[in-house]
N, C-alpha and C positions, 0 to 999 in steps of 0.2 A: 326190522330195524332194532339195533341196540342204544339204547339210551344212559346217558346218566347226566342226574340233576343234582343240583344245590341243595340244600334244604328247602329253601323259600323259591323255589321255582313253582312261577304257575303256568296258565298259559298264556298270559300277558308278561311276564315278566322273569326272571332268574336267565341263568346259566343253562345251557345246553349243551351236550358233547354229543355225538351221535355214528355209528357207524353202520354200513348198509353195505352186502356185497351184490356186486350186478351179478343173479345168477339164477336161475332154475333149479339147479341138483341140489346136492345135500352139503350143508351149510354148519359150520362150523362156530360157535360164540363163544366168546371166551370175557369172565368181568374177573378180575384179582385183584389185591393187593399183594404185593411184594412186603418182604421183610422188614423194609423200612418206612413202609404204610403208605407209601406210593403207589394210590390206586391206575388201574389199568385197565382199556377195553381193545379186545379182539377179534376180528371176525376171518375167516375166509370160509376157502372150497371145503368140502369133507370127503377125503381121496379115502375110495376102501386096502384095504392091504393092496399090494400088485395091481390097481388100476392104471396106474401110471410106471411101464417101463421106460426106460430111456437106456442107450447104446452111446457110445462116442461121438460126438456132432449132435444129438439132438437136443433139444430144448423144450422145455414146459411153461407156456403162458399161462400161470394164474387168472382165474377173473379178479377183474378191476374190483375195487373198494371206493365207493363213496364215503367221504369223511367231511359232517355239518357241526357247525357251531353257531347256536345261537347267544344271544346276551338279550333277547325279548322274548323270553319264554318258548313255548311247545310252539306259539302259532307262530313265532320269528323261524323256527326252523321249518313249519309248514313253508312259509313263505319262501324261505333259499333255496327248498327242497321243489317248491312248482315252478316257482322261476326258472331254476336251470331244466326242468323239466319241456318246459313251454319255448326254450330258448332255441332258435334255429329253425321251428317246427312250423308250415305252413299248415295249420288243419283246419279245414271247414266247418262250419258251423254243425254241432254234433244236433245228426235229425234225431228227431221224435220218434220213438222205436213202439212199436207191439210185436211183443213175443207170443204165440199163443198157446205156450207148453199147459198152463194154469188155466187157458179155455177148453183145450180140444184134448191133451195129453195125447193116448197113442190112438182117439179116434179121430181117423185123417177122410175128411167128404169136401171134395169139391165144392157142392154147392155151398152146402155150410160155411167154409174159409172163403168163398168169394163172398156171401153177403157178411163174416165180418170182414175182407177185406174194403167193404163198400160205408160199411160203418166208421171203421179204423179213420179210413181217408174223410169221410165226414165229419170229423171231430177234431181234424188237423191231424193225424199222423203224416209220420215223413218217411216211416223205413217200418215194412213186414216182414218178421222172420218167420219161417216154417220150422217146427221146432223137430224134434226124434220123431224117427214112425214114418220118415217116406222110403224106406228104404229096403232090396232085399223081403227078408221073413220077420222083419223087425214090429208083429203087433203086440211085442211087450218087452219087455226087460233080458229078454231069456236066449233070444238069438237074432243073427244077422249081422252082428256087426263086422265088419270088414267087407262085408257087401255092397260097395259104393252104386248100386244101382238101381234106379226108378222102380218101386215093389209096381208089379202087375196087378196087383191084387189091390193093392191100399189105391192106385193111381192107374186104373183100364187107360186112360189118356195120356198118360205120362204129362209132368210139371210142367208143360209150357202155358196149358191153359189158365192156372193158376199163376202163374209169374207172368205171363203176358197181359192177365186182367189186371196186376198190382202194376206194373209199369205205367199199363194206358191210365193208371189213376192218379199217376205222378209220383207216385211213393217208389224207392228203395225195397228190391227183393233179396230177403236172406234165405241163409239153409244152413241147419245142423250136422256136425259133421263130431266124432268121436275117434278123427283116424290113427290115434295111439292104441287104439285096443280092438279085439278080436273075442268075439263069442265063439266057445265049445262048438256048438250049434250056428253053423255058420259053413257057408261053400270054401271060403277063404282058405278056414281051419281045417275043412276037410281035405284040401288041394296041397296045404300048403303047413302040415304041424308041425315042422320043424322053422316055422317063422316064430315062435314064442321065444319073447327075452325070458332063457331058463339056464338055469346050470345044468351042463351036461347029464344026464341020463337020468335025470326026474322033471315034474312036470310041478310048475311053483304051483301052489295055495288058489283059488277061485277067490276072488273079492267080486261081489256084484255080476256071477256069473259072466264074469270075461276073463282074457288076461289079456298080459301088455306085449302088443308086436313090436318085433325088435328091428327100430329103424336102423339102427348101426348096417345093418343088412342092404346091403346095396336093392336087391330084388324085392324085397319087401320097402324099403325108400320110395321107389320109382312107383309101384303097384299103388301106392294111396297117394304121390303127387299126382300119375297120370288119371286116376280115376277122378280126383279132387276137381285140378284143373280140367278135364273133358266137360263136365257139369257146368265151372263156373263157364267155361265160351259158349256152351248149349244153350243157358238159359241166360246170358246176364246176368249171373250173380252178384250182385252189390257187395256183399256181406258173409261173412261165416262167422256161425256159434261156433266156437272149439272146444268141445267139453274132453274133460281127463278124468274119468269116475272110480279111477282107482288107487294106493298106492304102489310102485315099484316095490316086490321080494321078487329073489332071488334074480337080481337084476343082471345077469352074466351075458355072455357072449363069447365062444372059442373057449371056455375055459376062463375066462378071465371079469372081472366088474366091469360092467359095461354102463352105469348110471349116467356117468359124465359125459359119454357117448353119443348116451342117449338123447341129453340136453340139448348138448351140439346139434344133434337131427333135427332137433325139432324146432330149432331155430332157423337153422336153412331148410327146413320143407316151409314154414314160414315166409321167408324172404326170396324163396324163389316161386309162389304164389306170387305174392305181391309183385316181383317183377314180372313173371307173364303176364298181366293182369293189372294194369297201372289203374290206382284210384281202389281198386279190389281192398277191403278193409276186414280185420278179422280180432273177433273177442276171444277172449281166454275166459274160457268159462271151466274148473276145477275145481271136483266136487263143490258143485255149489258155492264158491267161492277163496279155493285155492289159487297159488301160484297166480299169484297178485304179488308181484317183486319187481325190484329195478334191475333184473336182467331182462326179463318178457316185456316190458314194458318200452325196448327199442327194437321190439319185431311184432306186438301185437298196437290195436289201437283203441283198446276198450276191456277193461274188465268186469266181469259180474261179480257183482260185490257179495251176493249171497241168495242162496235159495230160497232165504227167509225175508218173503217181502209182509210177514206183519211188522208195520210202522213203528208200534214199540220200541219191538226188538231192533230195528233199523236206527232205532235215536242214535245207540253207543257205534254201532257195527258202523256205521257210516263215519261218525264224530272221530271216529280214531282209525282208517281205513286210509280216510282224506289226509290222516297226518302225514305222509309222504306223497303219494300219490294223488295229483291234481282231480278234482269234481268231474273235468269231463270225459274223465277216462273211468269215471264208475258207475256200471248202470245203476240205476234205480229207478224202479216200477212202479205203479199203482197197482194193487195187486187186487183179487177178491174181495168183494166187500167182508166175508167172513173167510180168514185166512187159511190158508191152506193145509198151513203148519201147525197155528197155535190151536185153530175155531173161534177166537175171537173177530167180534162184529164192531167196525169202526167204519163211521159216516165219512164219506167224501172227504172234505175241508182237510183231517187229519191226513188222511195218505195223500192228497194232492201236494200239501205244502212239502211231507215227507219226501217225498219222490223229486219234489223241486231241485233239492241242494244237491245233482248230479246231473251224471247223464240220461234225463227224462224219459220213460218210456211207460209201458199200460203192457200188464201180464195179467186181463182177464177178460171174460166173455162176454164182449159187450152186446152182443147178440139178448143177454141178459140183464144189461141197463135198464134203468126208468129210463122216463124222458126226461124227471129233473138231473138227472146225473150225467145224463148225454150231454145235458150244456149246463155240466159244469165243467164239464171236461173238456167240450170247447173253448169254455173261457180260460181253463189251466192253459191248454196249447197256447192259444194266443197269447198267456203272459208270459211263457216261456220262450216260444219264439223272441216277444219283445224282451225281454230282460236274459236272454241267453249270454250274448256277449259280457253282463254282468257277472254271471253264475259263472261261468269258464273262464275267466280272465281277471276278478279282481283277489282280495287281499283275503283268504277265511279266516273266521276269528270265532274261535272257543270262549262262551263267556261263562265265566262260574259265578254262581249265585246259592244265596242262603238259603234255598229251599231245595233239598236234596229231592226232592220229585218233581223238578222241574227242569228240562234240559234247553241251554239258551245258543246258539250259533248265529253267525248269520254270517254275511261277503262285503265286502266292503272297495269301493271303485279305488284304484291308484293316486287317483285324483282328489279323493272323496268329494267327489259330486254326489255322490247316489248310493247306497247300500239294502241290502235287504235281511231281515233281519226272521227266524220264526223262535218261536215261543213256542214250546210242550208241554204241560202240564202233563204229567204221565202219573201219578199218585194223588190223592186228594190237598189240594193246599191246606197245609196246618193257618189255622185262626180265620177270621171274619174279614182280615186285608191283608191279602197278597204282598209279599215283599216284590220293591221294583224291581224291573229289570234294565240294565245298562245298557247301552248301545256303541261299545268304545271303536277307534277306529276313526272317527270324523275331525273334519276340520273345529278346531276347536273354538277360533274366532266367528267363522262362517253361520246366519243361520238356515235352519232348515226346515221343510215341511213333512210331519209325520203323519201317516195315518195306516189303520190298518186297511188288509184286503183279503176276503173273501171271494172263497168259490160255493162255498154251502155254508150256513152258520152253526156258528162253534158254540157247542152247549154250557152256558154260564149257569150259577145261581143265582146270580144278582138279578136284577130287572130294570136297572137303567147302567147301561156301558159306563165306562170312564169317555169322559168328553174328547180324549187326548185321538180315540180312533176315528171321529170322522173327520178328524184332521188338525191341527195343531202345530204353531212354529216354537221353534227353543235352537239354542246355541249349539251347537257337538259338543260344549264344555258342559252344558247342561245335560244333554242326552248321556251325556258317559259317569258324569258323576251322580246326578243324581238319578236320572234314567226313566221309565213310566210304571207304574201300576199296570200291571193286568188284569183284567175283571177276574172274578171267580169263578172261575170255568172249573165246570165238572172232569173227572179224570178220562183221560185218552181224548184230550179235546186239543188245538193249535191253533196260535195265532201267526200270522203272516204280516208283516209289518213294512211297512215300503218308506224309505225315506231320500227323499232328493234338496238340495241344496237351492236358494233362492236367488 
């Protein structure tokens, strides 16, 4: 999305203009001012030379533009931007997902995945995805893909026994699927190498040892629908990861750009899933969290917001992800206790509350839990379950505050009955007392009962709490303007704050 603001814009408050094209391909932004200092914002498609012929009689539909204006800051256009989002849309309550790419990666054992599936469902999960690696020669990186079938090797049994066990436990079964691309190394690309999106008579570039099969291709279309859907009526599939792990070069077809083409495809291999297959729901998972836009966003139902679930790094990625796109269309995990990405080591509480302000879900080995962690992690489920309808459906609000190593958000009910609010201390607090933090959003006459809530305790220096957490009433005029004190919590530490209305 392209933005432009006032001076005095914050995210409570100023001028917003904003524009956003519904699209997938390659996207064109345009900010100027003209001659006469009349500034100006642009966006559309990004057409290569001769992508687009046209003959006498035909026509070229541009993708649609979204055009937001706020006059209450960043989070007033958050708010226009999930409303219309939200609007029309019947969606279920977004279940509690474990992914288990960050417990098992490509080693895939039956028994293994059935007792964490056994754990998963004990802790409250609601939906088990099977991640890369069932597939085909796929025991690493290097080949298989296009191989839409049950590896003999990873799976003697083939996936029924595993998807049959996750059903009889009440949870949602998913699967990994990568059907834009094609491994070297691979039966597909051996059968079939003239399926590669390439410009005539060379072969594009390798990114992440694949390249991209060119759905424009009718025979190659059909080949990854029929294999796609054969699996999902085989086993039940609930759910598809769609990961995209590469960029488009040399994106041709006949001689000609075939990019926009390609968009097109992959929106109706999309939607024609979904119709064989009613209730069948599917994430867009690229690279790690690409193609996250308001085109994909009316054929997928779930974005991964990013491969990087250390919580830190989650404060910003999430805080500014959500600015268009609604909470419950972005996962977010509780990831390894020491992260995958960074190697840093962060206790429960922080990545619980992290993983909160989305679409919930657990990307680690719980096989690997204590037992104080198993139930804390039942207690997260159960608060998410109960506060879901909160987190996916109220008002999110960005709060800024005077202490640049501390990042403040929280949701706030339509009604303000009820909001939830966390606290990050992510750098050491400067001085001996914490600057407050606001809680704005609430009924201003109304009052209300605050307190905080834990799933593990948050490492303070102090030694007696501020009184305000184990419960506390004040006005919303009070909670916004003057706001609470935070203890002084050690860095990488979070507070969860829960407040309801009397």
């Amino acid at each position: 999305m392209q933005c432009a603001l006032t001076p005095e814009t914050t995210t409570e408050r100023g001028e917003v203009w904003a524009l956003s094209v519904l699209w997938s391909g390659g996207i064109r932004h345009l900010a100027e001012r003209d001659v006469r200092g009349r500034g100006a914002l642009g966006v559309g498609e990004l057409l290569e030379p001769g992508e687009v012929e046209l003959v006498s009689g035909q026509a070229y539909t541009a993708p649609t533009v979204a055009a937001f204006y706020s006059s209450e800051g960043l989070d007033g256009l958050s708010a226009a931007s999930h409303a219309w989002l939200r609007s029309g849309r019947n969606v279920p309550p977004r279940p509690l997902t474990l992914n288990v790419w960050e417990a098992v990666y490509f080693d895939h054992d039956l028994d293994t995945l059935t007792r964490l599936a056994d754990r998963a469902a004990a802790v409250g999960v609601e939906r088990f995805v099977l991640d890369d690696g069932w597939f085909g020669s796929r025991r690493d990186d290097t080949s298989g893909l296009g191989d839409w079938t049950v590896s003999a090797e990873a799976w003697p049994t083939g996936l029924a026994p595993l998807a049959d066990h996750v059903h009889g436990l009440g949870m949602q079964f998913g699967l990994w699927f990568e059907g834009e691309m094609v491994n070297p190394d691979s039966d597909l690309y051996r059968a079939h190498p003239d399926w590669i999106l390439q410009v005539p008579g060379r072969l594009p570039p390798l990114a992440r040892q694949q390249w991209v099969l060119n759905l424009v291709l009718l025979e190659a279309f059909q080949h990854v629908l029929e294999s796609v859907s054969a699996l999902v009526a085989e086993h039940s599939i609930d759910y598809l990861k769609w990961d995209h792990n590469r960029f488009l070069t040399d994106a041709a077809f006949a001689g000609m750009p075939a990019a926009r083409e390609q968009t097109l495809a992959i929106y109706r291999l999309f939607d024609e899933l979904k119709a064989r297959h009613p209730g069948l729901e599917i994430e867009s998972c690229a690279s790690g969290g690409g193609r996250v836009d308001l085109g994909m966003v009316f054929h997928a139902d779930r974005f991964w917001t990013s491969d990087q679930n250390d919580p830190l790094e989650r404060q910003q990625i999430q805080r500014w992800t959500s600015l268009v796109i609604p909470p419950e269309m972005l996962g977010s995990h509780i990831g390894p206790t020491t992260s995958h990405t960074t190697g840093r080591t962060h206790g429960i509480q922080l990545r619980a509350v992290t993983a909160l302000f989305g679409h919930a879900g657990i990307e680690w080995n719980l096989l690997e839990a204590t037992e104080a962690e198993l139930e804390a992690l039942t207690a997260w489920t159960a608060f998410y379950r109960e506060h879901r309808a909160l987190l996916h459906g109220g008002r999110v609000v960005r709060v800024e505050h005077p202490d640049p190593g501390a990042v403040v958000h929280g949701v706030v009910a339509h009604d303000a009955s009820k909001a939830l609010f966390s606290y990050v201390q992510v750098t050491p607090a400067p001085g001996t007392s914490p600057a407050a933090f606001r809680l704005p959003g609430l009924d201003p006459a109304a009052r209300y009962r605050v307190r905080a809530h834990e799933f593990a305790p948050a490492e303070a220096i102090q030694k007696v709490a501020p009184g305000w957490m184990d419960g506390v009433e004040a006005t919303g005029a009070t909670l916004d303007r003057v706001g609470l004190r935070p203890p002084i919590l050690r860095p990488e530490q979070a507070l969860l704050v829960v407040v309801e209305r009397l």
